[in-house]
C-alpha positions as CSV (number, residue, x, y, z in Angstrom):
1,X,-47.5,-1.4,-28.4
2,X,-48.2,-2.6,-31.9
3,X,-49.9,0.8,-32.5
4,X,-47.1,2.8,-31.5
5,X,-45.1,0.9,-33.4
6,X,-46.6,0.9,-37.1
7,X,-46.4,5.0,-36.4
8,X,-43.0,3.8,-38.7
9,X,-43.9,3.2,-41.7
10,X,-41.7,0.5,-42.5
11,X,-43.0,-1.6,-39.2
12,X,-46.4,-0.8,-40.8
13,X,-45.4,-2.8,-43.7
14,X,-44.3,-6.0,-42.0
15,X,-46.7,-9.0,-42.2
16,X,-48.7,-9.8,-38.8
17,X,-46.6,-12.9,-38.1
18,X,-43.1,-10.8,-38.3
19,X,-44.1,-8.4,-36.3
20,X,-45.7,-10.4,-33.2
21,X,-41.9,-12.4,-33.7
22,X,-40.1,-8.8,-33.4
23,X,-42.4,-7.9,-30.8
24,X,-40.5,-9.1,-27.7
25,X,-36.9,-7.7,-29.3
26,X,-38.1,-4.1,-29.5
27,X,-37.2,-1.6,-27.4
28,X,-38.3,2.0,-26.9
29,X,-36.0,4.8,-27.0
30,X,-35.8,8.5,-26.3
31,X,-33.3,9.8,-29.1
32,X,-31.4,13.7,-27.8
33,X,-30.8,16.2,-30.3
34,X,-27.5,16.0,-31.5
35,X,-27.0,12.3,-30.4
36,X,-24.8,10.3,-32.4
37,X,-26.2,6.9,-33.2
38,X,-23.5,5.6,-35.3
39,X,-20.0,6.8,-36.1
40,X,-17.5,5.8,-39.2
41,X,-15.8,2.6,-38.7
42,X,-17.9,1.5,-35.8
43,X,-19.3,-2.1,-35.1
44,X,-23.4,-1.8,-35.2
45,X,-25.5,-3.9,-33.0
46,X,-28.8,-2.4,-33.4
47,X,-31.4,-1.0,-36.0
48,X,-33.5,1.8,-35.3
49,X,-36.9,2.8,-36.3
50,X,-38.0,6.8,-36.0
51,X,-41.3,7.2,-34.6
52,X,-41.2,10.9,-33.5
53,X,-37.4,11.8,-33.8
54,X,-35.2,12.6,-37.6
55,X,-32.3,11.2,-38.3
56,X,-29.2,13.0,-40.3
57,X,-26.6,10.6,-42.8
58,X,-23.8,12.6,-43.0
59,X,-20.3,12.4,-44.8
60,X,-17.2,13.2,-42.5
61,X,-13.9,14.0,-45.2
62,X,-10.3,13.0,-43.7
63,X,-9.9,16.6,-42.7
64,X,-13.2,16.5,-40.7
65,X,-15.7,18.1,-42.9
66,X,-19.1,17.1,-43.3
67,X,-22.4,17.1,-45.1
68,X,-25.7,15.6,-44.9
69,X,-26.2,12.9,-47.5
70,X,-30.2,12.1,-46.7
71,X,-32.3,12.1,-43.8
72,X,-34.5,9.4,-42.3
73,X,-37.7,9.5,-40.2
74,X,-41.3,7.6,-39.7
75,X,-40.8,6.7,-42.8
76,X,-37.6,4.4,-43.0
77,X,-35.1,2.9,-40.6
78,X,-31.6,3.5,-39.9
79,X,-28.9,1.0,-40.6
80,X,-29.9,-0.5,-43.6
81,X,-26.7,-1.2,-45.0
82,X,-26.1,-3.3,-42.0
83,X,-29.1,-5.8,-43.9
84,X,-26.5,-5.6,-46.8
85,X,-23.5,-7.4,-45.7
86,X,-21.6,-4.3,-44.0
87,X,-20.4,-5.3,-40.3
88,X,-20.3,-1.3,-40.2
89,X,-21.2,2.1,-41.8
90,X,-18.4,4.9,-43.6
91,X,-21.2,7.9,-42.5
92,X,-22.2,9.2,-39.4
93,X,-25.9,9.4,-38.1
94,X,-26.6,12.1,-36.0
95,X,-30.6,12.7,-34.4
96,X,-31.4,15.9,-36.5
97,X,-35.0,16.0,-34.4
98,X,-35.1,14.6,-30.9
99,X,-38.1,12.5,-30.2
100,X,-39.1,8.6,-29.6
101,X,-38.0,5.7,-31.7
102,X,-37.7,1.8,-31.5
103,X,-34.6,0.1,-31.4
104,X,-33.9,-3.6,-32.0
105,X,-31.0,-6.1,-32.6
106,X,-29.7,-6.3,-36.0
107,X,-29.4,-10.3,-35.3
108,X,-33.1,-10.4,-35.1
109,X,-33.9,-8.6,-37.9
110,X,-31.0,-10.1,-40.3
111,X,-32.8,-13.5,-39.6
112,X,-35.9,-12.8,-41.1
113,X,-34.4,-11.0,-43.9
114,X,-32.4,-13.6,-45.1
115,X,-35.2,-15.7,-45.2
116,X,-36.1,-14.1,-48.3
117,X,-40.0,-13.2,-47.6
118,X,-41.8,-10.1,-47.3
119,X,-39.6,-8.6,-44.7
120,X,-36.5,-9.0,-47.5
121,X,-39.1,-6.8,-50.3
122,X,-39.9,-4.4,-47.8
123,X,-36.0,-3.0,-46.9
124,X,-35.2,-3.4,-50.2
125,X,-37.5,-1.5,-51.6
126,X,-36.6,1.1,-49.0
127,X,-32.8,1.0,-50.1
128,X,-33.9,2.1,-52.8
129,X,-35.9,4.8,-51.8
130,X,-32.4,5.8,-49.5
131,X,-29.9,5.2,-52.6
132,X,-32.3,7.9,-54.4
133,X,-32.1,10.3,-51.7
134,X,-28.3,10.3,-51.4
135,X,-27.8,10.3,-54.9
136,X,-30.2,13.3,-55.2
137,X,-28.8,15.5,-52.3
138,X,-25.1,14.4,-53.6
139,X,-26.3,16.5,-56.7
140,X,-28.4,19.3,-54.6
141,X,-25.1,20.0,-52.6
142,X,-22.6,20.5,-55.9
143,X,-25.2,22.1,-58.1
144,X,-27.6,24.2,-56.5
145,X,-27.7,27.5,-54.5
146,X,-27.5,27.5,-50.6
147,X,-30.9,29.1,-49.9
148,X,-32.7,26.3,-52.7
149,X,-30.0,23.4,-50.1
150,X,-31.6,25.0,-46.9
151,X,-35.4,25.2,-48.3
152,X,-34.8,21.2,-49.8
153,X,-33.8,20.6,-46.3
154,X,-36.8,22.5,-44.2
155,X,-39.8,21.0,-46.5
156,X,-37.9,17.3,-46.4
157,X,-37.9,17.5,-42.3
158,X,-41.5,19.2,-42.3
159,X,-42.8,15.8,-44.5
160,X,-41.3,13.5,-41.2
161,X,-43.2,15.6,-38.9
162,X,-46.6,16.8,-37.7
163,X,-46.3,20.5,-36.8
164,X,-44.6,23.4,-38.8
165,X,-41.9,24.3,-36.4
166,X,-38.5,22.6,-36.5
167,X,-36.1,22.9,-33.6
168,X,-33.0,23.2,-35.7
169,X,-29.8,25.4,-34.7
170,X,-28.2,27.8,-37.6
171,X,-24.7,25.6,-36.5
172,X,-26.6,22.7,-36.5
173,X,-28.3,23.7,-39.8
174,X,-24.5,25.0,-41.1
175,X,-23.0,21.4,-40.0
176,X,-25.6,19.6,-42.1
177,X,-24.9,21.5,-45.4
178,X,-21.2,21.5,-45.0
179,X,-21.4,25.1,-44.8
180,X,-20.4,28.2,-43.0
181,X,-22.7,29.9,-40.5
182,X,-22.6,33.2,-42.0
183,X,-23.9,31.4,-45.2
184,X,-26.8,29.5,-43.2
185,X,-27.6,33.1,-41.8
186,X,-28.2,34.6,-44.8
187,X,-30.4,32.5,-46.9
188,X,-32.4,32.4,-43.5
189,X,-32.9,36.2,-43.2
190,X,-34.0,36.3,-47.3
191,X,-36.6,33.6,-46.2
192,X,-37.6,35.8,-43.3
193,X,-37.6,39.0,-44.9
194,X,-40.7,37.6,-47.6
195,X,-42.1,36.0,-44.3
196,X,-41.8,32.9,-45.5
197,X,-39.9,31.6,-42.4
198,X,-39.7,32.9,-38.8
199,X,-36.9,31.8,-36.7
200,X,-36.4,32.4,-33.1
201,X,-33.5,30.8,-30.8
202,X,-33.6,27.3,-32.3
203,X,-36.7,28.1,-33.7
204,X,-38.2,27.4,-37.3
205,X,-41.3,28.1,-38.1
206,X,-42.6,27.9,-41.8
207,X,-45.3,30.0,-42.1
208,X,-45.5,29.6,-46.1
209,X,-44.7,26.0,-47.4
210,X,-46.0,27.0,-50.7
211,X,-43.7,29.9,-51.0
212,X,-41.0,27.7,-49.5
213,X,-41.6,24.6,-52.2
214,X,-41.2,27.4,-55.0
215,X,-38.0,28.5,-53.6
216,X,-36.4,25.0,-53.8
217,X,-34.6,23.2,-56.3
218,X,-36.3,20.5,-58.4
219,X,-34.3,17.7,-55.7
220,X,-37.6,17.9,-53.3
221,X,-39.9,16.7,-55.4
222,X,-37.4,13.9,-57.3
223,X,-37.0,12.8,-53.6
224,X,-41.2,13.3,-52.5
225,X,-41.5,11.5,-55.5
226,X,-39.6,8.1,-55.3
227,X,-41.0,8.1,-51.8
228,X,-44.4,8.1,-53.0
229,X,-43.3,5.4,-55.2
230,X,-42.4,3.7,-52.4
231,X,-45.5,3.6,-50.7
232,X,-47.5,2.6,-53.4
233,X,-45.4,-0.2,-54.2
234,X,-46.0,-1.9,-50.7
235,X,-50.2,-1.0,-50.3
């Protein structure tokens, strides 16, 4: 259990002691694609940790646009402003990659953080990790070509998982930018045509990430970066 566990790693982080309290509180989930975990305005009860599955922040507008703000997997945790203060969340958080994940009780969690201790260092330190993210995207989306968005968004996901192909929908992928289709089409087939991508029916396969890091925007690496930071700062 403890193994499967520190696959997140934030849980890796914990001290010994937290995590054999946690231990009994934590409870494995299968997340769907497309699930919603949390919606605007709602009450949240529980934190989750990705182990397998990617989860999408996004922004929903009065008139019912959206767009992706930043995306969380092995890596981080989601509901982190729930650790803040907030009783609930303004964004939605939507499972961009179905797979596994543990789920616990923000009551448990919230105990140990206010304690003050390592736990408290560890979320912090990823907030600001998060805070990076949404600020960098926030700047990605207003500034920077579709195709670079798309190619930001493809290398990001590839960095929470293990293999090269990413089960992503060109309306799902469309929904995420806060884009048409037709645009989400496009970039793809220029991405194709150099054979830098293949896609097939929900199908994403990168066959070149070097080509695909040189056709981004300089938003992946600010965000690689800060993550490395983030890492280091906890060995």
């Amino acid at each position: 259990m403890q193994t499967t566990l520190k696959l997140n790693k934030i849980i890796g982080f914990l001290p010994e002691s937290i995590l054999k309290e946690w231990l009994p509180y934590f409870e494995p989930v299968e997340l769907a694609l497309g699930q919603v975990l949390f919606e605007p305005g709602r009450i949240i009860g529980h934190l989750y940790f990705p182990l397998t599955a990617i989860v999408s922040w996004g922004h929903i507008l009065e008139n019912g646009a959206s767009s992706e703000i930043a995306i969380t997997g092995r890596e981080g945790m989601v509901g982190i402003y729930q650790l803040m203060g907030a009783a609930q969340t303004n964004n939605r958080a939507i499972v961009q990659k179905a797979g596994s994940a543990m789920r616990i009780r923000l009551s448990v969690v919230l105990n140990s953080f206010n304690q003050g201790n390592a736990v408290q260092k560890v979320f912090l330190r990823y907030a600001q990790t998060l805070m990076n993210q949404i600020s960098q995207v926030s700047v990605c989306n207003r500034h920077h070509t579709l195709e670079q968005q798309l190619c930001r968004m493809l290398l990001l996901t590839l960095d929470r998982q293990d293999s090269q192909t990413i089960v992503l929908t060109q309306e799902l992928m469309a929904s995420l930018l806060g884009v048409r289709r037709e645009g989400v089409t496009h970039a793809a087939h220029r991405l194709m045509n150099e054979n830098i991508l293949h896609y097939s029916r929900g199908n994403i396969t990168v066959l070149d990430r070097k080509a695909l890091e040189e056709r981004t925007c300089e938003c992946y690496s600010v965000i690689s970066r800060e993550y490395d930071r983030f890492l280091n700062a906890l060995v």
